[in-house]
C-alpha positions as a Markdown table, in Angstrom:
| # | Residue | x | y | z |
|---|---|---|---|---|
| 1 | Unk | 92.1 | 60.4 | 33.7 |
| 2 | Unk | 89.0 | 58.8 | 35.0 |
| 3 | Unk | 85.8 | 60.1 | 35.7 |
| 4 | Unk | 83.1 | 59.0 | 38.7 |
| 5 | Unk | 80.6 | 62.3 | 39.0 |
| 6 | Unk | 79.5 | 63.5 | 35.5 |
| 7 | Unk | 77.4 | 66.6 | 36.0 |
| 8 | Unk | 78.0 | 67.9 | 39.1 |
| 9 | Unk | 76.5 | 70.9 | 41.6 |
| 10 | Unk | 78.9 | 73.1 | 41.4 |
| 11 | Unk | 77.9 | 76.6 | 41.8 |
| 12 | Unk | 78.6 | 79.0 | 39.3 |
| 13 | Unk | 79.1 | 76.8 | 37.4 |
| 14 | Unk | 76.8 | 75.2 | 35.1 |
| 15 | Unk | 78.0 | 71.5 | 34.5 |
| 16 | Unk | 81.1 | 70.3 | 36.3 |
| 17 | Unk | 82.7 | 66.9 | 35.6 |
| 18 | Unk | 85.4 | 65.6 | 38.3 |
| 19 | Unk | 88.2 | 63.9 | 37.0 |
| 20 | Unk | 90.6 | 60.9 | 39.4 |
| 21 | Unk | 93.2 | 58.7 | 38.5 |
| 22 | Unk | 96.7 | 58.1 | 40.1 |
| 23 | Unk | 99.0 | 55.3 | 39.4 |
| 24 | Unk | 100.6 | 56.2 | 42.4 |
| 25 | Unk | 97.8 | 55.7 | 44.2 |
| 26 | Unk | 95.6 | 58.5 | 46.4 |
| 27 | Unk | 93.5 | 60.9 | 44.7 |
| 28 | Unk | 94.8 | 64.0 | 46.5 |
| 29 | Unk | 92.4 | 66.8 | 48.9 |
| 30 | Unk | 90.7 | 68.8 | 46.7 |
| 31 | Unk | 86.8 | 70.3 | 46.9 |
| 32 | Unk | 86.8 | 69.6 | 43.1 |
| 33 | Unk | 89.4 | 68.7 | 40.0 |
| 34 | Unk | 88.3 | 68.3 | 36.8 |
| 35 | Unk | 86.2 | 70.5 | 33.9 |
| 36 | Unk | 84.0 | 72.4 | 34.6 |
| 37 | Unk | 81.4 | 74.9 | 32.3 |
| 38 | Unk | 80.8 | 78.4 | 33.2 |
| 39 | Unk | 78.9 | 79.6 | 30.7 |
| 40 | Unk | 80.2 | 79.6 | 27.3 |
| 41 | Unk | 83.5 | 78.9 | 28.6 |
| 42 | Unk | 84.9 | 75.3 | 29.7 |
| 43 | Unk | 87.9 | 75.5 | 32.3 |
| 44 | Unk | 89.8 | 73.0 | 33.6 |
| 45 | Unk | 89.2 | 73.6 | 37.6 |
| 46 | Unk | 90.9 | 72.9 | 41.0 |
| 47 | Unk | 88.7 | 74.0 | 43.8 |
| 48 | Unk | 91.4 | 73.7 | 47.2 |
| 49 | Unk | 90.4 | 73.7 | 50.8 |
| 50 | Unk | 92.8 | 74.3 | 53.9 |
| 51 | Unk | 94.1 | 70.2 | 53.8 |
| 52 | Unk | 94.9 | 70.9 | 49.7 |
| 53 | Unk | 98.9 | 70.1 | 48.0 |
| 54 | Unk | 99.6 | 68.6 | 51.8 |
| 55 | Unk | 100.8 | 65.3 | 49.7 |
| 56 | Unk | 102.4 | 64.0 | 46.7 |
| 57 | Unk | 99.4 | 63.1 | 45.9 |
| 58 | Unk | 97.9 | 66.0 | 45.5 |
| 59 | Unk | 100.5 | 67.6 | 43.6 |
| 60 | Unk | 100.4 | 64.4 | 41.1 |
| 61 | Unk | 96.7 | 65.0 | 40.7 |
| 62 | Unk | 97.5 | 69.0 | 40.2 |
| 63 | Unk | 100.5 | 67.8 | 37.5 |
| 64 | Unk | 98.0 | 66.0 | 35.4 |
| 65 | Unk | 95.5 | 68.8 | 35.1 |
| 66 | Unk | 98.0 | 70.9 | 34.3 |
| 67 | Unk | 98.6 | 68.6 | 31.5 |
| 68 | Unk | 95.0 | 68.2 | 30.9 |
| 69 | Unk | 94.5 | 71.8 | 30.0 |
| 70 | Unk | 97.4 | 71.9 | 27.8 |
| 71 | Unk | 95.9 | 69.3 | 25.6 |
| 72 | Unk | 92.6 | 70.3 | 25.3 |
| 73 | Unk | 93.7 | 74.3 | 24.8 |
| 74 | Unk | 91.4 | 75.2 | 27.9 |
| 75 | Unk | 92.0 | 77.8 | 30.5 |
| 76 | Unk | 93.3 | 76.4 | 34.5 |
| 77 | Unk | 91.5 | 78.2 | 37.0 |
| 78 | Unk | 93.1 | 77.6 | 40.6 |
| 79 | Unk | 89.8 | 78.2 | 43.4 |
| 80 | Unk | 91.3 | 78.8 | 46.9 |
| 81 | Unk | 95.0 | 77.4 | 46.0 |
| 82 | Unk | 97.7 | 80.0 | 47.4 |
| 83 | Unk | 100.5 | 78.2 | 46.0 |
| 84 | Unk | 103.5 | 79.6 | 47.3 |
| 85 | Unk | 102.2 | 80.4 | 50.7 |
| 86 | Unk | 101.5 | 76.6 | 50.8 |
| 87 | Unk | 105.0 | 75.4 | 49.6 |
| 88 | Unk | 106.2 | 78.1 | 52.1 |
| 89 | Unk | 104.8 | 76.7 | 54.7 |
| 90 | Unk | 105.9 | 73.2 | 54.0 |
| 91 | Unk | 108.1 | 71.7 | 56.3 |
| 92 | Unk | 109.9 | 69.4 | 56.0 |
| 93 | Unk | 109.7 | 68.5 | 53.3 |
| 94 | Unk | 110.3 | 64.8 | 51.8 |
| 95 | Unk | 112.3 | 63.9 | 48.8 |
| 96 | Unk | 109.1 | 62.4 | 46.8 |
| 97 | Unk | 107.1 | 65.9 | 48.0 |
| 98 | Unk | 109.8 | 68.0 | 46.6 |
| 99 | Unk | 109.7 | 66.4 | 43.5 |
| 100 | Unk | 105.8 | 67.0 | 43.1 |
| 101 | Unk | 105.9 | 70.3 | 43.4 |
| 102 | Unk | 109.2 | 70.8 | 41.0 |
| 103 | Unk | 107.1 | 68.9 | 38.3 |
| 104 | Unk | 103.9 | 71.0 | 38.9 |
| 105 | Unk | 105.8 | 74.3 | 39.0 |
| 106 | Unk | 107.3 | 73.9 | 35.6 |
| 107 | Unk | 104.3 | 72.5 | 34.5 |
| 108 | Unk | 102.8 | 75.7 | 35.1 |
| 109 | Unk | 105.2 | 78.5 | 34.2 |
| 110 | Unk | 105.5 | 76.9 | 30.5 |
| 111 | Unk | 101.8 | 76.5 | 30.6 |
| 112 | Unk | 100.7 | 78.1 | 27.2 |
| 113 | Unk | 96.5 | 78.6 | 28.1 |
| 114 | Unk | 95.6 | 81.3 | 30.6 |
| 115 | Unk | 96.0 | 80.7 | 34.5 |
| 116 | Unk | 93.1 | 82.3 | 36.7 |
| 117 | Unk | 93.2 | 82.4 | 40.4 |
| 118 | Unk | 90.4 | 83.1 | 42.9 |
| 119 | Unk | 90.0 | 83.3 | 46.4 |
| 120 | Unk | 86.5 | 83.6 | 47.6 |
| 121 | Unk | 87.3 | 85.0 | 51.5 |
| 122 | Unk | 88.0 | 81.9 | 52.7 |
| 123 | Unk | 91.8 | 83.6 | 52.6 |
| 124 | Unk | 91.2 | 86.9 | 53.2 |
| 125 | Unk | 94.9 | 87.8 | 54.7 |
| 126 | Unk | 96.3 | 90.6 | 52.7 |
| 127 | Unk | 99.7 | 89.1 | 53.4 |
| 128 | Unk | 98.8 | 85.6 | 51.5 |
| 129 | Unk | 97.1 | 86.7 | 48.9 |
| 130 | Unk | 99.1 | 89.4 | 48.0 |
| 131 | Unk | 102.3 | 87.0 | 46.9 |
| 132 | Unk | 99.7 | 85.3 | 45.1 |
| 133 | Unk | 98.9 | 88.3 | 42.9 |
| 134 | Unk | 102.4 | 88.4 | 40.9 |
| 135 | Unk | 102.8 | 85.6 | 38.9 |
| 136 | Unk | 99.1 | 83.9 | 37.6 |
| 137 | Unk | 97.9 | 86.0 | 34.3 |
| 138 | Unk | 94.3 | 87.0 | 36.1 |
| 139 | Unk | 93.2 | 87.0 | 40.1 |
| 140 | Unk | 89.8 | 87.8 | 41.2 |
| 141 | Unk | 89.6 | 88.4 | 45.3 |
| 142 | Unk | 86.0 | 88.7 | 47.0 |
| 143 | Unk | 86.7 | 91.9 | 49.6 |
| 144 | Unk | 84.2 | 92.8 | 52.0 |
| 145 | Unk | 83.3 | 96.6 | 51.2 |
| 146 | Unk | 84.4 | 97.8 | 54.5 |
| 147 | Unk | 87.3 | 95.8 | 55.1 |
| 148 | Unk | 90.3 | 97.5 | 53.8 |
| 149 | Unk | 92.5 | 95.3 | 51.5 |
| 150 | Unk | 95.9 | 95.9 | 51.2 |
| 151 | Unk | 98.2 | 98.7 | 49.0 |
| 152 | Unk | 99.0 | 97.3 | 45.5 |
| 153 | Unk | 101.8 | 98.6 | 43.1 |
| 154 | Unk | 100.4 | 98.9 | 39.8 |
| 155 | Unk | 102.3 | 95.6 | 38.4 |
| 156 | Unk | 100.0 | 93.5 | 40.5 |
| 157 | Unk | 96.9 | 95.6 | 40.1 |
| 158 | Unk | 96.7 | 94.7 | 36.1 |
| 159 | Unk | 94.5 | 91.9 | 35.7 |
| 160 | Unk | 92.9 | 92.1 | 39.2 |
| 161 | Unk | 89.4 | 92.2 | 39.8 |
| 162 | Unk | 88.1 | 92.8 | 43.1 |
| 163 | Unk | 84.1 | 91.7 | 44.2 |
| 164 | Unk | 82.5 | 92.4 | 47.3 |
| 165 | Unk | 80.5 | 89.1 | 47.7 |
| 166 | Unk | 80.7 | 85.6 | 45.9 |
| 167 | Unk | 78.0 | 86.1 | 43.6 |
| 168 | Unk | 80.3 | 88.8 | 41.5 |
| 169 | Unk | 83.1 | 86.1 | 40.8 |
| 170 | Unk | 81.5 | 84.7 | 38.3 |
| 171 | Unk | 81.0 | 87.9 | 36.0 |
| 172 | Unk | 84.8 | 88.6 | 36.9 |
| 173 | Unk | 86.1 | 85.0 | 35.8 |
| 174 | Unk | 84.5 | 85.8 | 32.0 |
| 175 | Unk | 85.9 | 89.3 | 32.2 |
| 176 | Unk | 89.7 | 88.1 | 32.4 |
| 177 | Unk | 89.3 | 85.3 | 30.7 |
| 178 | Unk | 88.2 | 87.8 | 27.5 |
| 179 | Unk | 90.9 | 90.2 | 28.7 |
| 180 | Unk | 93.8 | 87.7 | 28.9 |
| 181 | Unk | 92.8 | 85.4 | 25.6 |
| 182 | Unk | 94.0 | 88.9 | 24.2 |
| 183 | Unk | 97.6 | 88.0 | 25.0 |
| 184 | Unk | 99.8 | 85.6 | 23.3 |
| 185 | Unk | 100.7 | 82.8 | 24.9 |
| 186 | Unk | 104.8 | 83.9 | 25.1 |
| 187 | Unk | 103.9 | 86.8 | 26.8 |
| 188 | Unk | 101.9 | 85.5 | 29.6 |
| 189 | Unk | 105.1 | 82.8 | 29.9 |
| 190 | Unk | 107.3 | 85.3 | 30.0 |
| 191 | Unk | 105.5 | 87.2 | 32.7 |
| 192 | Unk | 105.1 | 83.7 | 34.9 |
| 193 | Unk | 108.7 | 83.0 | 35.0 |
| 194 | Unk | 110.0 | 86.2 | 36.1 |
| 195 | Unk | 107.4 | 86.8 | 38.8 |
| 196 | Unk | 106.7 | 83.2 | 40.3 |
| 197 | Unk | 108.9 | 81.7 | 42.7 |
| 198 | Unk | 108.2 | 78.3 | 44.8 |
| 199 | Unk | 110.3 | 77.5 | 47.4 |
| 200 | Unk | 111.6 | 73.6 | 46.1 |
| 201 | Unk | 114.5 | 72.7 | 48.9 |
| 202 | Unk | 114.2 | 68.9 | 49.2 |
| 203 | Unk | 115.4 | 67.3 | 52.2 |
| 204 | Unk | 117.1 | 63.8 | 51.8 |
């Protein structure tokens, strides 16, 4: 993959390094995909916005990150990306888009580093994040402290950490991160495939 911003302004993080390239041509809609350093940790990072995994193209550039943290043993840590309310919400849905998102899903669940979501209040809708919460290994949610979240059984509440403004995420991230290096990389496989479900009908 290629790389046209070295060094980056990426708040929390300390040195962030965007990463392009699609043979297929477009880049996809992200804020930000690449590596980025928080800390002593290094994470391979996609940063989403409301227009995010809209395209092939997007998913394409999601499938190669994927990849991209594989091979360098790094964590993936998904900013703002509520996959399967996305997917859900996809329709129709073409042949080539299908496709992308088959490729990315398996991608993921077979994914032997850690997966981290986040979701900074720009989706704050108990009823998206909470079908976001099952399947990644760690989730951190920023929660307003007088805005009531939503009830959790205790299977999603392991590996959740909850902030009540932006500036916390960053302490939370290193947290699971330490937490979930504990588990072997089977095990947080395991757990993926029997909670994470994307809707994949493709329409000829």
């Amino acid at each position: 993959m290629l790389s046209l911003n070295f060094n980056l302004e990426l708040p929390p993080f300390e040195k962030a390094i965007q990463l392009y390239g699609d043979r297929a041509g477009g880049q996809g809609n992200f804020e930000f995909a690449g590596l980025a350093n928080l800390r002593e940790s290094k994470v391979v990072l996609l940063k989403g916005n409301a227009k995010s995994l809209e395209q092939p193209a997007d998913w394409r550039r999601f499938f190669r990150l994927t990849n991209l943290a594989q091979r360098l043993n790094k964590p993936l840590l998904l900013w703002n990306l509520p996959l399967i309310y996305i997917t859900t919400a996809q329709h129709p849905i073409s042949l080539v888009l299908g496709s992308a998102i088959q490729n990315t899903k398996m991608q993921l669940l077979k994914l032997p580093q850690p997966i981290i979501t986040v979701f900074d209040g720009n989706y704050n809708r108990s009823d998206i994040i909470i079908n976001e919460l099952g399947w990644a290994d760690g989730c951190v949610v920023v929660k307003p402290e007088k805005e009531e979240l939503f009830p959790l059984p205790n299977l999603k509440k392991q590996n959740l950490k909850i902030v009540c403004e932006k500036s916390g995420i960053s302490k939370q991230i290193l947290r699971l991160l330490q937490e979930v290096s504990q588990i072997n990389s089977e095990e947080l496989i395991a757990n993926r495939i029997g909670s994470f479900s994307l809707p994949t009908k493709i329409q000829s």
